[in-house]
N, CA, C and O atoms as CSV, one atom per row, in Angstrom:
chain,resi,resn,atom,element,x,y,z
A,1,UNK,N,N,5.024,7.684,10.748
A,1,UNK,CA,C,4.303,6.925,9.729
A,1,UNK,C,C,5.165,5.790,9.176
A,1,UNK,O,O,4.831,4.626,8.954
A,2,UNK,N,N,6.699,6.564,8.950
A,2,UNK,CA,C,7.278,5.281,8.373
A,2,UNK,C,C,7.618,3.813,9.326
A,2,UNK,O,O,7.589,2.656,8.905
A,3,UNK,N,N,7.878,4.190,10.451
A,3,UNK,CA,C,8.056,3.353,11.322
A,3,UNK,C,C,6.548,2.771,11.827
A,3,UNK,O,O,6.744,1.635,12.258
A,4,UNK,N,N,5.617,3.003,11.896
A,4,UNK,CA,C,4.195,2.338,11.800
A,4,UNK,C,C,4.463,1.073,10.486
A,4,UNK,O,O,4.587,-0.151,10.514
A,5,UNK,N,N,4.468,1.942,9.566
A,5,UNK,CA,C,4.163,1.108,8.086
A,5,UNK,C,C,5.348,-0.333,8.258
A,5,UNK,O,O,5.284,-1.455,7.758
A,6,UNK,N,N,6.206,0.180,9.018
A,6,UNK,CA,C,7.582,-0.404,9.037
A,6,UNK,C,C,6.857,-2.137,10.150
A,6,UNK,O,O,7.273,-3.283,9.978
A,7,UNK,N,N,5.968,-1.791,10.975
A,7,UNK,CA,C,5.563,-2.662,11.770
A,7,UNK,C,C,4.906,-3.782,11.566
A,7,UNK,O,O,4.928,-4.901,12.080
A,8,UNK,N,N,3.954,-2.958,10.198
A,8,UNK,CA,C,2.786,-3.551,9.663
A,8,UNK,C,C,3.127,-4.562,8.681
A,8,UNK,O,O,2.551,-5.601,8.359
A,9,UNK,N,N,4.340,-3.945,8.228
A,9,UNK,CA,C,4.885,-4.732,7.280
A,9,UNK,C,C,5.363,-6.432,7.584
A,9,UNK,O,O,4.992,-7.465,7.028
A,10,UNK,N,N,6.388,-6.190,8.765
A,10,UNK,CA,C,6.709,-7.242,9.846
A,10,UNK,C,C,5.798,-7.824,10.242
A,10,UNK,O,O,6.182,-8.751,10.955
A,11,UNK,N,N,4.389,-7.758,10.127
A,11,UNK,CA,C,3.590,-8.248,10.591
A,11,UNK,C,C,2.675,-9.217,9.756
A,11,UNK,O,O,2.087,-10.271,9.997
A,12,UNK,N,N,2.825,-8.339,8.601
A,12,UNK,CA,C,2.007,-9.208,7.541
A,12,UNK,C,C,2.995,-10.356,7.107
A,12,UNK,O,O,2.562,-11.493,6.921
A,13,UNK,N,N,4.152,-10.087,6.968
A,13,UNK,CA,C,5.308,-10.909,6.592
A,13,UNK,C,C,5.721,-12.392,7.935
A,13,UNK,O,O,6.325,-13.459,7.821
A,14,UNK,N,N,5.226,-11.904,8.761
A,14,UNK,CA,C,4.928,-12.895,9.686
A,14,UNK,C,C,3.641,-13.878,9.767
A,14,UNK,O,O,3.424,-14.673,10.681
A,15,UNK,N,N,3.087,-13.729,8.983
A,15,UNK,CA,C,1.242,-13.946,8.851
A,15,UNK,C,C,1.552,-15.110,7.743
A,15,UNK,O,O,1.256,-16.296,7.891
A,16,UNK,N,N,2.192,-14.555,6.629
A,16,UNK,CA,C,2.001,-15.224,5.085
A,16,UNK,C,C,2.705,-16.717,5.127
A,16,UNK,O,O,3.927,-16.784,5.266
A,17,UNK,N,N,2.086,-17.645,5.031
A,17,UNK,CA,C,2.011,-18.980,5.351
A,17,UNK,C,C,2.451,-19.376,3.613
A,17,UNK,O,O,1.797,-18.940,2.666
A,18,UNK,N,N,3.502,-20.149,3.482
A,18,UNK,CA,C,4.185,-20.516,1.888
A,18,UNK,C,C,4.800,-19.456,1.410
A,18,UNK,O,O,5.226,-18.578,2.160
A,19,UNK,N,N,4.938,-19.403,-0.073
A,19,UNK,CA,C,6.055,-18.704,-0.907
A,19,UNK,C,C,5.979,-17.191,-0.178
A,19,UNK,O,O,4.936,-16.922,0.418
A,20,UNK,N,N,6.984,-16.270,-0.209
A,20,UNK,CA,C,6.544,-14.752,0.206
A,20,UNK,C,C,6.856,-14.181,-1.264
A,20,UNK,O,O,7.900,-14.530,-1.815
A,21,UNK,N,N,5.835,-13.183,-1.994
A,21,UNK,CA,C,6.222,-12.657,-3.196
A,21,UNK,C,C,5.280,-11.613,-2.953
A,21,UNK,O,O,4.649,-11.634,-1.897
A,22,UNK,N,N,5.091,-10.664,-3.823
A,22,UNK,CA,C,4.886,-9.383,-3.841
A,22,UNK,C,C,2.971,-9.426,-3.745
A,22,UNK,O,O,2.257,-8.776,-2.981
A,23,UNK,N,N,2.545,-10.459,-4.840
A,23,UNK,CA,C,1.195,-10.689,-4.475
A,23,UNK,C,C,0.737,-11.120,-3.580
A,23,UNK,O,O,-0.478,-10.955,-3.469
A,24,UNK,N,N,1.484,-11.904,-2.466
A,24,UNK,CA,C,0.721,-12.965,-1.631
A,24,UNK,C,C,0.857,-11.935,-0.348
A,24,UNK,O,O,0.170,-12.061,0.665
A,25,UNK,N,N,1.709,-11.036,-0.510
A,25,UNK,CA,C,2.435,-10.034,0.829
A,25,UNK,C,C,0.895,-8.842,0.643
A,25,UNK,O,O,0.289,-8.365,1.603
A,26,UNK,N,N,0.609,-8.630,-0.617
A,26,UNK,CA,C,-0.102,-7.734,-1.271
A,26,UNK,C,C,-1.444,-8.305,-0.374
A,26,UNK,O,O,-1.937,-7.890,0.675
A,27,UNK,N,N,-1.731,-9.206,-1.079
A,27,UNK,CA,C,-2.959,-9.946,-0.275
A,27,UNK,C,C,-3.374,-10.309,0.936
A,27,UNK,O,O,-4.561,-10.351,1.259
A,28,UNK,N,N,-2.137,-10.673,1.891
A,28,UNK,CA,C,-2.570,-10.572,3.195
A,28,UNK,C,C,-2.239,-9.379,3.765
A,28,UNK,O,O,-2.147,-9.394,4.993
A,29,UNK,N,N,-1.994,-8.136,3.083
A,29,UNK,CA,C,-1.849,-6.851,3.891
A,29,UNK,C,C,-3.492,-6.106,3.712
A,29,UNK,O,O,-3.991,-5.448,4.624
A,30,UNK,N,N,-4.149,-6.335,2.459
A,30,UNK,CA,C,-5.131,-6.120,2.550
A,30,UNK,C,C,-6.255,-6.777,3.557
A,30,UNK,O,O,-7.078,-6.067,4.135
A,31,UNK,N,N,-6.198,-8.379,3.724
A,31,UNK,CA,C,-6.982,-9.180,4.634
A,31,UNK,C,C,-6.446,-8.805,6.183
A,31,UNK,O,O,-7.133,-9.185,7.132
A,32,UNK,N,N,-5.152,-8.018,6.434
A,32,UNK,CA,C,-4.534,-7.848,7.799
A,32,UNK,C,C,-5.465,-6.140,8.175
A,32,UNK,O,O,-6.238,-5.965,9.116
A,33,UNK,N,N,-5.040,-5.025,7.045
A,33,UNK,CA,C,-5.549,-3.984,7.240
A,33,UNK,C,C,-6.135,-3.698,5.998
A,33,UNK,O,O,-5.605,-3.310,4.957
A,34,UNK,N,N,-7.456,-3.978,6.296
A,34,UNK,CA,C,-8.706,-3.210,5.253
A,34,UNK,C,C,-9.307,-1.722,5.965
A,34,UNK,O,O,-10.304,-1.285,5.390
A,35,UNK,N,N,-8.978,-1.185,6.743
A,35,UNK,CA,C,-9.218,0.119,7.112
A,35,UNK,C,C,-8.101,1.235,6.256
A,35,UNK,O,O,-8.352,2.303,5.697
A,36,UNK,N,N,-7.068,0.649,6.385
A,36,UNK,CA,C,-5.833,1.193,5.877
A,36,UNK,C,C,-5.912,1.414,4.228
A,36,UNK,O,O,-5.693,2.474,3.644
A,37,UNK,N,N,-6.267,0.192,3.653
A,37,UNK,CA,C,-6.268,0.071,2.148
A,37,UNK,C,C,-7.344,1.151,1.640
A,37,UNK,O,O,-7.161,1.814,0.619
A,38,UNK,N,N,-8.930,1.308,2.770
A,38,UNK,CA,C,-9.953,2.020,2.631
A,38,UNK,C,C,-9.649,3.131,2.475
A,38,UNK,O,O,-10.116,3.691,1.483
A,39,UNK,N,N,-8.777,3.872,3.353
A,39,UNK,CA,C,-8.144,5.606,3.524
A,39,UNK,C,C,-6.815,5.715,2.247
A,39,UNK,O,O,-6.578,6.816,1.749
A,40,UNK,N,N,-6.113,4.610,1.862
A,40,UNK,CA,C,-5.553,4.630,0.778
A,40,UNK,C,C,-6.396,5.175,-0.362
A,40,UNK,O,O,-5.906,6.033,-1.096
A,41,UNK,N,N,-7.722,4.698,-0.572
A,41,UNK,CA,C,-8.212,4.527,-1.838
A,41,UNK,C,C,-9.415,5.707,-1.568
A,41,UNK,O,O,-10.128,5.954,-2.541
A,42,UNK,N,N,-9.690,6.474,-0.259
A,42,UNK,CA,C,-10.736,7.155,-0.074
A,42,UNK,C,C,-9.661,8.590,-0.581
A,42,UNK,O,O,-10.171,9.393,-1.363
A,43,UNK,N,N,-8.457,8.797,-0.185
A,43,UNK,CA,C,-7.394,9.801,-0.141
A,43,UNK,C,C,-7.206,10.275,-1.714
A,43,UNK,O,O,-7.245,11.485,-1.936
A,44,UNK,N,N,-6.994,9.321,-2.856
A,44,UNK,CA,C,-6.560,8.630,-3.984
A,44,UNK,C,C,-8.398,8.963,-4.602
A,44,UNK,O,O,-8.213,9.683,-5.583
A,45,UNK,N,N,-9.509,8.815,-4.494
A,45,UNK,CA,C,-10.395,9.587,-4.306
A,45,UNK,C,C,-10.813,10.899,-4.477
A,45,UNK,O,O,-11.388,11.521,-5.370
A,46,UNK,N,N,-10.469,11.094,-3.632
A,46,UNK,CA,C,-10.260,12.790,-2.755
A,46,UNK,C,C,-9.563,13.634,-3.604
A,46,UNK,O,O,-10.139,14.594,-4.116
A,47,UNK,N,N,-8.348,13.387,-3.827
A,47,UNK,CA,C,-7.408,14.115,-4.460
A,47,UNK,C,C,-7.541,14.465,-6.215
A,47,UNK,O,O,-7.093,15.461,-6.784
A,48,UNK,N,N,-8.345,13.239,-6.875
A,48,UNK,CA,C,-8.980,13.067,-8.177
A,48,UNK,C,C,-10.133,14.119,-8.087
A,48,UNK,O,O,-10.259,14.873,-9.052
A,49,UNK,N,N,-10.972,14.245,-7.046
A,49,UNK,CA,C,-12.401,14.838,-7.458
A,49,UNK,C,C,-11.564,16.450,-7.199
A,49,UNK,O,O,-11.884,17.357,-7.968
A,50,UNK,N,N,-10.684,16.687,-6.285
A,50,UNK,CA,C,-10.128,17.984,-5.598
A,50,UNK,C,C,-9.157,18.865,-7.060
A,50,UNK,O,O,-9.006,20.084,-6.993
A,51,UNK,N,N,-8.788,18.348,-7.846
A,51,UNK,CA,C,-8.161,18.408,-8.932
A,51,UNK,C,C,-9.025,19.626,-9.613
A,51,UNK,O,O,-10.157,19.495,-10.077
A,52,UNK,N,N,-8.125,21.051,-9.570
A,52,UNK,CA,C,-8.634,22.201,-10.220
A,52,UNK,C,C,-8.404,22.017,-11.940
A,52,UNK,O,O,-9.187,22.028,-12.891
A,53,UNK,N,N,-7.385,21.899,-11.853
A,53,UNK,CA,C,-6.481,21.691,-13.768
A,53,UNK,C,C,-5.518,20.702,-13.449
A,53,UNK,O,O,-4.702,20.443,-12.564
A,54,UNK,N,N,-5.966,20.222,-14.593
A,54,UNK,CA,C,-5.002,18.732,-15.051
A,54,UNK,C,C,-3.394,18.743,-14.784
A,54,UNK,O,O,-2.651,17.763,-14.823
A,55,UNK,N,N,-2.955,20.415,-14.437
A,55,UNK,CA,C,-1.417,20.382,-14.510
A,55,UNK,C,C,-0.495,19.959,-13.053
A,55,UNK,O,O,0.581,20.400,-12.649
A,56,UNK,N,N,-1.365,18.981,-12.517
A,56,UNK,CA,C,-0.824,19.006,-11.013
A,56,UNK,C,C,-0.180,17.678,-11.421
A,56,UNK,O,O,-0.510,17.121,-12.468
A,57,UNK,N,N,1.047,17.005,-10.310
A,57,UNK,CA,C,1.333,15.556,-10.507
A,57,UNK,C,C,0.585,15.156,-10.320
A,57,UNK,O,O,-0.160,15.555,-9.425
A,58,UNK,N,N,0.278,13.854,-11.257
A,58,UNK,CA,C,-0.546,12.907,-10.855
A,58,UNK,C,C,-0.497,12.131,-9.909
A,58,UNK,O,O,0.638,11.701,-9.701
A,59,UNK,N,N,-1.401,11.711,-9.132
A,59,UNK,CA,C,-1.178,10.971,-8.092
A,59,UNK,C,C,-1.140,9.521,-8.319
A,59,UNK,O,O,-1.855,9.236,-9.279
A,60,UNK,N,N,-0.504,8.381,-7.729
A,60,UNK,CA,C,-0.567,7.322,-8.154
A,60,UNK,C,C,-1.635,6.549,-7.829
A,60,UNK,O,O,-2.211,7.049,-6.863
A,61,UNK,N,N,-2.353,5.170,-8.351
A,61,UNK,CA,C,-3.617,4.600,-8.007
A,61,UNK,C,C,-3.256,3.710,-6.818
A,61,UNK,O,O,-2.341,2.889,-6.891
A,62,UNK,N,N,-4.185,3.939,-5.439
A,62,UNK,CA,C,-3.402,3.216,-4.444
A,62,UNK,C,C,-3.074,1.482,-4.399
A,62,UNK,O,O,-2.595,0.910,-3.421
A,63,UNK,N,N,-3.384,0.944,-5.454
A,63,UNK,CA,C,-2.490,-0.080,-5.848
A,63,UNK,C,C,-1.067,-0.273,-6.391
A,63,UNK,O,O,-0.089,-0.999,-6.209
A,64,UNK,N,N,-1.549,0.978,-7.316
A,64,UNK,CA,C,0.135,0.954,-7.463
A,64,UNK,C,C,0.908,1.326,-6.585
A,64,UNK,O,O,1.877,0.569,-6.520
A,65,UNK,N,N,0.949,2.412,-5.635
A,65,UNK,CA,C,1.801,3.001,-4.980
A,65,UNK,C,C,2.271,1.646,-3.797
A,65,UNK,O,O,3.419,1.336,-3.481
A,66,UNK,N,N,0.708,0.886,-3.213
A,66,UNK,CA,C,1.206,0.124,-2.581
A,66,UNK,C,C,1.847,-0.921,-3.191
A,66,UNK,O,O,2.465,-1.620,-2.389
A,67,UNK,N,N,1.907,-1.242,-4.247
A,67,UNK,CA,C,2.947,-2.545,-4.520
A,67,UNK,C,C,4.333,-2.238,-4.771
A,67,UNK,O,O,5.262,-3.044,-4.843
A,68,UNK,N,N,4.383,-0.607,-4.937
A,68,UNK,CA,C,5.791,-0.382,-4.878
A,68,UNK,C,C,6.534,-0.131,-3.933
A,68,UNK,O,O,7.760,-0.093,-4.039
A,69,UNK,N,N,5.696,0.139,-2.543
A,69,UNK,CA,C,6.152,0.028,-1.585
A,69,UNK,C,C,6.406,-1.083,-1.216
A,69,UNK,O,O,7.558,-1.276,-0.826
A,70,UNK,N,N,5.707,-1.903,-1.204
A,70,UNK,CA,C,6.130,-3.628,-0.742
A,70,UNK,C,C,7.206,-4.137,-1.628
A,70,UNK,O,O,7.986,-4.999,-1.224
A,71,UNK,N,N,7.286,-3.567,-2.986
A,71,UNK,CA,C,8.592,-4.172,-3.509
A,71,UNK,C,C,9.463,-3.753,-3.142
A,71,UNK,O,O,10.488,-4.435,-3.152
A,72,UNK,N,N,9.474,-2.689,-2.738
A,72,UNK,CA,C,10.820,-1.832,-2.203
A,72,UNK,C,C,11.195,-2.328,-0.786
A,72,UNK,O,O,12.410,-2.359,-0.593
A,73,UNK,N,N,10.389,-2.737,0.280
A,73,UNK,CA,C,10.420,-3.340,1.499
A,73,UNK,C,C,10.844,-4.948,1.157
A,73,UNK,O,O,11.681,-5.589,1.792
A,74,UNK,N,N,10.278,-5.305,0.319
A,74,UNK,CA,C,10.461,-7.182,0.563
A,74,UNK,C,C,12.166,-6.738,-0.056
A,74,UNK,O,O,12.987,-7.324,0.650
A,75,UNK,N,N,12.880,-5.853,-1.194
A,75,UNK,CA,C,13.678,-5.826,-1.479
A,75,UNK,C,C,14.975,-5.450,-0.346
A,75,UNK,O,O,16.061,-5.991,-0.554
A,76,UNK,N,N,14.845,-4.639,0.688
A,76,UNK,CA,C,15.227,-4.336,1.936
A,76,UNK,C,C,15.938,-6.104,2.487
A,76,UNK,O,O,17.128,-6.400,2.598
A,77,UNK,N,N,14.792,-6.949,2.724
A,77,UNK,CA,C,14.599,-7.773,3.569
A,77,UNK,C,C,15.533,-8.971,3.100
A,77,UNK,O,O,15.581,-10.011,3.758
């Protein structure tokens, strides 16, 4: 998975035409993979309605999780 994500990343970062920053990387990863963002947010979903008692970690909203991944990757780079 990580080495997938690792591809996708390289890929979108190859795509983004002007400044590279966290929104514009954000934005063409969604316009690159909207299937991906879909199972992000269907999962993120899932896990909210699946929720017996409130005492579980919370899961993060798949926006957030993905922009912290991309900050953490563009920070790599």
């Amino acid at each position: 998975m990580i080495i997938e994500q690792e591809q996708k990343f390289k890929e979108v970062l190859s795509k983004i035409e002007g400044q590279v920053n966290e929104q514009s990387f954000f934005n063409k990863f969604l316009e690159l993979y909207p299937k991906v963002w879909q199972k992000l947010k269907a999962n993120y979903s899932k896990f909210n309605r699946s929720k017996q008692s409130r005492q579980t970690i919370p899961l993060p909203k798949p926006e957030v999780s993905l922009r912290k991944e991309i900050r953490m990757w563009l920070q790599k780079q």
